[in-house]
C-alpha positions as CSV (number, residue, x, y, z in Angstrom):
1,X,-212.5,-61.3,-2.5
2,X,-212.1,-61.0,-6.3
3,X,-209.5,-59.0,-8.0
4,X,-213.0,-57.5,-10.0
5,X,-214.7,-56.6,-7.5
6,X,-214.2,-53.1,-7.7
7,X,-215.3,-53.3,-11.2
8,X,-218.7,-54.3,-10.8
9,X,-218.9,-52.3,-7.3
10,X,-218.0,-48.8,-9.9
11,X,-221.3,-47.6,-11.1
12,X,-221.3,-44.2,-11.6
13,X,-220.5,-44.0,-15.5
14,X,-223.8,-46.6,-15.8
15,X,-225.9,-44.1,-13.3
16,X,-225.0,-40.5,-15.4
17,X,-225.7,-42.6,-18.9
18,X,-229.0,-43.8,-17.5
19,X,-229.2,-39.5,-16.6
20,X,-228.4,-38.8,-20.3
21,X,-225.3,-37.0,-18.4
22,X,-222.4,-38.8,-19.3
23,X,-220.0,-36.5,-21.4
24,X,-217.2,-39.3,-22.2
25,X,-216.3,-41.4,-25.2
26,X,-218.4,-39.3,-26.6
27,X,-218.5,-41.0,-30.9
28,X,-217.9,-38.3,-33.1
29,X,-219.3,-40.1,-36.2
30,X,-218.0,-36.8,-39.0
31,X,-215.3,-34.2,-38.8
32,X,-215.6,-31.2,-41.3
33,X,-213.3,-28.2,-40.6
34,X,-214.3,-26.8,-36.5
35,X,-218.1,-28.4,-36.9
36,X,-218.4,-32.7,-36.0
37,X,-221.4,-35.1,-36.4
38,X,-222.5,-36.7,-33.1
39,X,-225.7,-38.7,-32.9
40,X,-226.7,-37.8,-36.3
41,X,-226.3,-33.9,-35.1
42,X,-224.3,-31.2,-36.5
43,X,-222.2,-29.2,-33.3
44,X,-219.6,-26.4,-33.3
45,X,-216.0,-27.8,-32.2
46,X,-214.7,-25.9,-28.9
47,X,-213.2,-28.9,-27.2
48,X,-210.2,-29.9,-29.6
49,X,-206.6,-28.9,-29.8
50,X,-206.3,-28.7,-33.0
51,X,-205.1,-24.8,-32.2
52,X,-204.1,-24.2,-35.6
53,X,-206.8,-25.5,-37.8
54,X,-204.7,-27.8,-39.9
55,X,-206.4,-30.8,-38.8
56,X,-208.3,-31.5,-42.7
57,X,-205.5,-28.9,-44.4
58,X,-205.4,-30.5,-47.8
59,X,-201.7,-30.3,-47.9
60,X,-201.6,-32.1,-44.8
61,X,-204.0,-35.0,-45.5
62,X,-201.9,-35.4,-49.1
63,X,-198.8,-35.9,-47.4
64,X,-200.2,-38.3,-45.2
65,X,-201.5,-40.4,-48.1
66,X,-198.6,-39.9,-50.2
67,X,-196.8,-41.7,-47.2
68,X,-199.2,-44.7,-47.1
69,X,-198.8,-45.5,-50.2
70,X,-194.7,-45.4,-50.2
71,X,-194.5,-46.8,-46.5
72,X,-197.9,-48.6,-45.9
73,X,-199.8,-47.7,-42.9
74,X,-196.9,-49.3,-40.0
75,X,-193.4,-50.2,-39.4
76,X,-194.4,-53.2,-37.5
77,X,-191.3,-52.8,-35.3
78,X,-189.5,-50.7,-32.8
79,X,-187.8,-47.7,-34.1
80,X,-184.6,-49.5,-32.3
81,X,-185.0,-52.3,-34.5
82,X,-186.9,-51.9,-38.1
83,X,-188.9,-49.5,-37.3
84,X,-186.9,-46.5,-38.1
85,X,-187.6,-44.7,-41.4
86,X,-185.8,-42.4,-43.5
87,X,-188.8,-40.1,-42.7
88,X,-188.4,-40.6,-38.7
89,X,-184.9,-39.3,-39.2
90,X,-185.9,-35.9,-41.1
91,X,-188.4,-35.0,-39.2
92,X,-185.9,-35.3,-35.8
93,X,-183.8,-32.9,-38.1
94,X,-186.6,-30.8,-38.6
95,X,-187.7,-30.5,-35.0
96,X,-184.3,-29.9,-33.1
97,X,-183.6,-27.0,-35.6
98,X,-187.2,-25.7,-35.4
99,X,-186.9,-25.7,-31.7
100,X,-183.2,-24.3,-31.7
101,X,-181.6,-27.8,-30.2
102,X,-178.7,-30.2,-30.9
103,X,-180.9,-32.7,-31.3
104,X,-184.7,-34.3,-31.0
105,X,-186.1,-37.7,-30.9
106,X,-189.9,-38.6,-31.9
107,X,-191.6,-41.0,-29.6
108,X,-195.2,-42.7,-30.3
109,X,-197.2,-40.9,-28.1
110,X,-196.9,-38.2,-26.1
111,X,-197.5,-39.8,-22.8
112,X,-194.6,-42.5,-23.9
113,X,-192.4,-39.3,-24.8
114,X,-192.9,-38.4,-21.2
115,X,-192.1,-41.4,-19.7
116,X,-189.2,-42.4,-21.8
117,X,-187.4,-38.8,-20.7
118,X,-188.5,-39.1,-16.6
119,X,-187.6,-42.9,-16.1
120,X,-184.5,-42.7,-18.1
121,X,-182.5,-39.7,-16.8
122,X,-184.4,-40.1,-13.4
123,X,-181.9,-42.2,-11.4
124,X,-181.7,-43.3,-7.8
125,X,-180.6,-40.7,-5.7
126,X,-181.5,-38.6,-8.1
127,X,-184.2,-35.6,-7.2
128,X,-187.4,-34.4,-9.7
129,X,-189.0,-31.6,-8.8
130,X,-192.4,-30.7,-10.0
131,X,-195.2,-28.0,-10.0
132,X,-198.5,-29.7,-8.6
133,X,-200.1,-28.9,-11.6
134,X,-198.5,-30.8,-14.1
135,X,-199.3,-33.3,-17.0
136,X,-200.8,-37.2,-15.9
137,X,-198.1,-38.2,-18.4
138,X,-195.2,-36.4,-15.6
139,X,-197.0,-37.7,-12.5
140,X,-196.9,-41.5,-13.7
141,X,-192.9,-41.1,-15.1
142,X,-192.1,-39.6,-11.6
143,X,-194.1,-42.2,-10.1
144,X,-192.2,-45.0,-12.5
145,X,-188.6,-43.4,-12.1
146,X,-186.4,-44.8,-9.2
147,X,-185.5,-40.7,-8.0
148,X,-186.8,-38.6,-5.2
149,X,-190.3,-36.4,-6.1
150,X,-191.6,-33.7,-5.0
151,X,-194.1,-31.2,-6.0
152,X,-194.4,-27.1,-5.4
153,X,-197.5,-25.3,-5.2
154,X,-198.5,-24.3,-8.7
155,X,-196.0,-21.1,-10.2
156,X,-195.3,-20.6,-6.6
157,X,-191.3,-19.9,-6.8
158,X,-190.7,-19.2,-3.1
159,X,-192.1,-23.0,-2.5
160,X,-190.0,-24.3,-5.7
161,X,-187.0,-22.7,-3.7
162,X,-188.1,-24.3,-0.7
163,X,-187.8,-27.9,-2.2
164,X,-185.1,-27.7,-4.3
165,X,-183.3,-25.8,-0.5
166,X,-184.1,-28.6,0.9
167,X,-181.8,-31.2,-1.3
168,X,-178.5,-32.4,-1.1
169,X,-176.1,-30.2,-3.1
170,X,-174.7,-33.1,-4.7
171,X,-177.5,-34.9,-6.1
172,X,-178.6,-34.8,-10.0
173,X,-181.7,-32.1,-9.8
174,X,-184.5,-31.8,-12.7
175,X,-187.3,-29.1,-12.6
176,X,-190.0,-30.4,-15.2
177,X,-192.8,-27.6,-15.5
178,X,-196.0,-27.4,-18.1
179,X,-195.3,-24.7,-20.7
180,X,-199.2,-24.2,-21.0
181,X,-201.2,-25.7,-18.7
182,X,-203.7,-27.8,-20.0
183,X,-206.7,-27.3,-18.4
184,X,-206.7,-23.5,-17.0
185,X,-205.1,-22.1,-19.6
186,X,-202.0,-20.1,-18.0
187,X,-198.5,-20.0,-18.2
188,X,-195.9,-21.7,-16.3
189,X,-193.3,-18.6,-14.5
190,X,-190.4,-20.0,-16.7
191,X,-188.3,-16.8,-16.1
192,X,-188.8,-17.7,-12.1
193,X,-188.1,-21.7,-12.6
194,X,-184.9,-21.0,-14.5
195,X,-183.7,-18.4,-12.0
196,X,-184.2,-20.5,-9.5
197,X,-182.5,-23.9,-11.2
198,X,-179.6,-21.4,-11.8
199,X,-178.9,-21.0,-8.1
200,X,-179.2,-24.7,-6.9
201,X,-177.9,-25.9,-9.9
202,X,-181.1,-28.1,-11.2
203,X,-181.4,-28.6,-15.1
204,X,-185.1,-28.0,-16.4
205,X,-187.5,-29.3,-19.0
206,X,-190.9,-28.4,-19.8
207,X,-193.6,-30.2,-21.4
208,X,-194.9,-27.7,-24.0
209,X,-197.7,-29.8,-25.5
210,X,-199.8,-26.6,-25.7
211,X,-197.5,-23.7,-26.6
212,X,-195.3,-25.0,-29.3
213,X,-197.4,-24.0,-33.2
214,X,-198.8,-21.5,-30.7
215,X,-196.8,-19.6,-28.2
216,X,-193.9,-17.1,-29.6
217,X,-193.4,-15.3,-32.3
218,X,-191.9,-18.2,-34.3
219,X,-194.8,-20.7,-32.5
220,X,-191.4,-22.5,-31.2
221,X,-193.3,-22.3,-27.4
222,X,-193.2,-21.0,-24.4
223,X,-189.7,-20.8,-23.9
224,X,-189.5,-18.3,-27.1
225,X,-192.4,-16.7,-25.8
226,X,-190.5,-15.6,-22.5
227,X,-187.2,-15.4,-24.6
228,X,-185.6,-17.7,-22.3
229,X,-184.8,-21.2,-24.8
230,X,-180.9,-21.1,-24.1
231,X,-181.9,-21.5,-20.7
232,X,-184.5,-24.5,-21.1
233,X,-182.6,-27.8,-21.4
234,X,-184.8,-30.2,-22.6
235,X,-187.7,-29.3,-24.7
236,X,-191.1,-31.7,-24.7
237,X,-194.0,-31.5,-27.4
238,X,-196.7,-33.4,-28.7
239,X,-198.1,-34.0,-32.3
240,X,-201.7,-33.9,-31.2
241,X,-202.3,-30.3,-30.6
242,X,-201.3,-28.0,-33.2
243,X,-199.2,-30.5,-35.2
244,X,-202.3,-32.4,-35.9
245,X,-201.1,-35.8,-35.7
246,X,-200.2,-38.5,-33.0
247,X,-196.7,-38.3,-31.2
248,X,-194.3,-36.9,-29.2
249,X,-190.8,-35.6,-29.1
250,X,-188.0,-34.0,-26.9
251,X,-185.2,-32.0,-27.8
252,X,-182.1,-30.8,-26.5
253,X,-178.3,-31.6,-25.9
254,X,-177.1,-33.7,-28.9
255,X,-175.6,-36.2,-26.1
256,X,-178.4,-36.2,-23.6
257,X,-180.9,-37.4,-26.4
258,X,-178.8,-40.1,-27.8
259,X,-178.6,-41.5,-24.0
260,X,-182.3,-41.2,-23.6
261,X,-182.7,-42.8,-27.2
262,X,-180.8,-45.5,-26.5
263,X,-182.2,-46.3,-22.6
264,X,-186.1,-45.0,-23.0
265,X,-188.1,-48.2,-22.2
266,X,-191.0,-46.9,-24.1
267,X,-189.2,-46.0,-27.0
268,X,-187.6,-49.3,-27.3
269,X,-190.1,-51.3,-26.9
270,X,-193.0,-49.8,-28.9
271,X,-194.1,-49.8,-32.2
272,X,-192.6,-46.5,-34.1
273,X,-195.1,-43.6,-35.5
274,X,-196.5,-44.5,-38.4
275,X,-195.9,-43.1,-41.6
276,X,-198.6,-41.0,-42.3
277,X,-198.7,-39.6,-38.8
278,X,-195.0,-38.3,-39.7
279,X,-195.6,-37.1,-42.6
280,X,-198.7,-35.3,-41.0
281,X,-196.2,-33.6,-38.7
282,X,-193.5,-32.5,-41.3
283,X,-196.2,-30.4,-43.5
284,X,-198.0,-28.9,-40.1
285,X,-194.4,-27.9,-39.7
286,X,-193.9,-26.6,-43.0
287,X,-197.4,-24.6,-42.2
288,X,-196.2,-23.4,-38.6
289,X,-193.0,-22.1,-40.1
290,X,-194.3,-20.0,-42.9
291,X,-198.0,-18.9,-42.2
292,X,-197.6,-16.6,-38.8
293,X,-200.4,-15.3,-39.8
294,X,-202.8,-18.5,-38.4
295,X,-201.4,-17.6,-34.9
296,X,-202.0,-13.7,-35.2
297,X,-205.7,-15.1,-36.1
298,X,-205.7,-17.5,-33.3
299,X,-205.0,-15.0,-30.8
300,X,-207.4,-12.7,-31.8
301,X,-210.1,-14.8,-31.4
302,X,-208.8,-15.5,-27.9
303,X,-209.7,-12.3,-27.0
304,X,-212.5,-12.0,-28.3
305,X,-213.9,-15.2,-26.6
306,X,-212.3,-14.4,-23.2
307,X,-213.6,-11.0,-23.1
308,X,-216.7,-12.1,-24.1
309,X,-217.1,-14.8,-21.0
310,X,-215.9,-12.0,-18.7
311,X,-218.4,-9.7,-20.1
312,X,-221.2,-12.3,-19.5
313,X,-220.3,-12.5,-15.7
314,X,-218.1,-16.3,-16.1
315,X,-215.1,-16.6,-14.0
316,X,-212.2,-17.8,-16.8
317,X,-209.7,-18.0,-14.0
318,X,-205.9,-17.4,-15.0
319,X,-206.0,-18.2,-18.9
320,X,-203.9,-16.6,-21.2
321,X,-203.9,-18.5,-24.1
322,X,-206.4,-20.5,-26.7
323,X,-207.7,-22.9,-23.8
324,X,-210.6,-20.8,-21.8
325,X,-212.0,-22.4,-18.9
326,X,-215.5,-21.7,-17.6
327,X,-214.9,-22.7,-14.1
328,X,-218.2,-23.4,-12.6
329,X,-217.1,-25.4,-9.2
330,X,-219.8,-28.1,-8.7
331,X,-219.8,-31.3,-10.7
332,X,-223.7,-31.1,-10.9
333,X,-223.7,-27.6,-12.0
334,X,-220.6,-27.9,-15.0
335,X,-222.9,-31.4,-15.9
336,X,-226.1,-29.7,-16.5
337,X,-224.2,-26.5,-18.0
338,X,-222.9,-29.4,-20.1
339,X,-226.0,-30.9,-21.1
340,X,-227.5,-27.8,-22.1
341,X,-225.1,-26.0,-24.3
342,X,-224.6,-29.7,-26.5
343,X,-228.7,-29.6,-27.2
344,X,-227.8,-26.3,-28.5
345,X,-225.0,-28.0,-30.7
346,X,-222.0,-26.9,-29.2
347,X,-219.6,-29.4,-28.3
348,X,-217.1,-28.7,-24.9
349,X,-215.7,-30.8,-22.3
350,X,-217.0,-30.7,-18.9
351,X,-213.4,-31.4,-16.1
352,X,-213.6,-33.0,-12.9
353,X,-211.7,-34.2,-10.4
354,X,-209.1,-35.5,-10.3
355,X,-208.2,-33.2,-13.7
356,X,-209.0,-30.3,-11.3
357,X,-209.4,-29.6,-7.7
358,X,-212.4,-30.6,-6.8
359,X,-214.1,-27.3,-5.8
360,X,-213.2,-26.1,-9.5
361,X,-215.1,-28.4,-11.9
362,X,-215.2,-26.6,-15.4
363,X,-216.1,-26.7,-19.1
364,X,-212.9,-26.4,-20.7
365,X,-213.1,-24.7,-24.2
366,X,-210.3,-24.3,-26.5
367,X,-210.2,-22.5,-29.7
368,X,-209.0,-22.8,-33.5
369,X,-207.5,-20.5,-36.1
370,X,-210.0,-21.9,-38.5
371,X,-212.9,-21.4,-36.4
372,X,-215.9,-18.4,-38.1
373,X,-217.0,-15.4,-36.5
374,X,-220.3,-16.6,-37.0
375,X,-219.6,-20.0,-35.0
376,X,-217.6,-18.0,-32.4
377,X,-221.3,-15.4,-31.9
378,X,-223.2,-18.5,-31.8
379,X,-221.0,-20.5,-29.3
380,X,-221.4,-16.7,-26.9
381,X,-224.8,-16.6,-27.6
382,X,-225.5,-20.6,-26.3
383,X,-223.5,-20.2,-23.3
384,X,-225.4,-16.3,-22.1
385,X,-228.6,-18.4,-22.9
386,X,-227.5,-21.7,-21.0
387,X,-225.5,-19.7,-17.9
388,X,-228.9,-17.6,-17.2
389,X,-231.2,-20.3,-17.6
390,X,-229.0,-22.3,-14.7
391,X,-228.2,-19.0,-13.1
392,X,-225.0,-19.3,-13.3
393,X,-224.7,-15.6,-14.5
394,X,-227.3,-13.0,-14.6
């Protein structure tokens, strides 16, 4: 028995390319504003997160290539070593007081932002708690970390109570939660998670990749959304959504980020974010902070696109927010609904299991404060056309 043999016994991905029905690593070969360029083709953008349109914002790209050309394009170190920039430093500034925190520490990536907070305050004997629904990133850290794990049914609070019940007293206690959750689109019950930390004394964090730029009236996230950030202890984000860039951060007690800083493994030991993906993020914050306006856009056309799937007769499940699901159930089915609407040049992404429960496979849509009025009637108009001709709706 080889080590490979489960490589060459996987042969799915080479079956749906032979079908012309393979949807991944899809090369986009051309990105203006919400349309891309795939296979020589022209297609409407409804499958990014770039929420707030700031992806090709000329300020944006001119800060990035004003950075290049004082920094280069790498550190070539660790940010605990020589990779730490005067940049690095202002942007942490930036963040913790954006997001109303002692302090904030930029990671690489997101998933490394994740892992560096889970594995380093995640002890033995320690206990995370989870909702079932959370971010890959979480699963692995939890997986990685030496604590105890467990998972509640998805914004079920009697079953978080359950769980957290069911622990020592004694031991160290985190609830991490999704703000937004990526794929259907609804909120996490933070008011419930924090009145329930309160009373078994658990300390909570929530991975707000998708609200922050978007959520509240500030875009600061979910937690401002719900008016509850004094009560959120650590704060997670990304700088791939609406920040337009590559990265992560977390932010909260001055003395609980310096200990992560100076314990994360996968801060430590990577290469830091480069300089024009920093610079990227300190003018998408300059944008977040004083155009509101970009968000009051962004929400109306999330109403308009969710009322117009409803209307149509597609189930959108829980969403609340920019990301609208077309859940569809089969894998065949959300394939073939796939297929069809990207010959009509609209390009989504079609989720399976594991990403969702396996009875729920959906295109998963998601929407920009950039995008026309004209692209958001055609992208309707594609998927009444495609939904009736697979019967999906009537």
């Amino acid at each position: 028995m080889s080590i490979f043999d489960k490589c060459y016994e996987f042969t799915r991905a080479d079956e749906a390319i032979a079908m012309g029905m393979y949807p991944y690593f899809m090369p986009i070969q051309e990105v203006s504003g919400n349309t891309v360029r795939v296979d020589g083709k022209e297609m409407i953008m409804v499958g990014s997160n770039n929420y707030l349109g700031l992806q090709d914002h000329p300020k944006v790209m001119k800060a990035a290539q004003d950075a290049v050309k004082r920094y280069g394009v790498a550190t070539c170190g660790s940010r605990f070593l020589n990779g730490t920039l005067d940049i690095h430093l202002e942007l942490e500034e930036r963040l913790a007081k954006f997001i109303k925190k002692e302090a904030a520490l930029a990671f690489s990536t997101g998933f490394q932002t994740n892992q560096g907070i889970i594995t380093t305050l995640i002890g033995r004997g320690d206990a995370v708690v989870t909702d079932k629904m959370v971010h890959a990133s979480i699963v692995d850290a939890c997986r990685l970390s030496y604590g105890h794990v467990f998972k509640y049914k998805h914004n079920d609070m009697a079953d978080l109570e359950k769980q957290l019940a069911s622990l020592d007293k004694d031991i160290g206690k985190l609830i991490i939660v999704d703000g937004v959750y990526s794929m259907e689109g609804d909120f996490t019950n933070l008011p419930g998670v924090i009145e329930v930390a309160k009373k078994y004394n658990a300390k909570v964090m929530v991975d707000d990749a998708h609200g922050i730029g978007v959520m509240g009236k500030n875009g600061r996230g979910t937690s401002e959304h719900f008016g509850v950030e004094d009560d959120v202890d650590l704060v997670m984000g990304t700088f791939s959504k609406s920040f337009a860039s590559l990265g992560g951060f977390v932010a909260g007690d001055k003395k609980v980020i310096s200990y992560i800083k100076h314990f994360a493994r996968s801060l430590i030991f990577s290469a830091s974010i480069t300089p024009a993906s920093v610079a990227t993020v300190l003018a998408t914050l300059d944008i977040i902070e004083n155009e509101p306006e970009r968000r009051e856009k962004l929400w109306s056309i999330t109403k308009k696109m969710k009322d117009g799937f409803q209307a149509m007769g597609y189930n959108t499940g829980p969403t609340e927010t920019p990301i609208i699901p077309i859940i569809i159930g089969t894998v065949e089915l959300t394939f073939l609904l796939w297929k069809l609407v990207k010959e009509e040049g609209i390009f989504t992404n079609p989720v399976i299991f594991p990403a969702v429960p396996e009875d729920k496979s959906l295109i998963r849509t998601s929407y920009s404060a950039t995008h026309t009025d004209e692209q958001l009637e055609r992208v309707l108009a594609t998927f009444e056309k495609c939904g009736k001709q697979l019967v999906i709706i009537k």
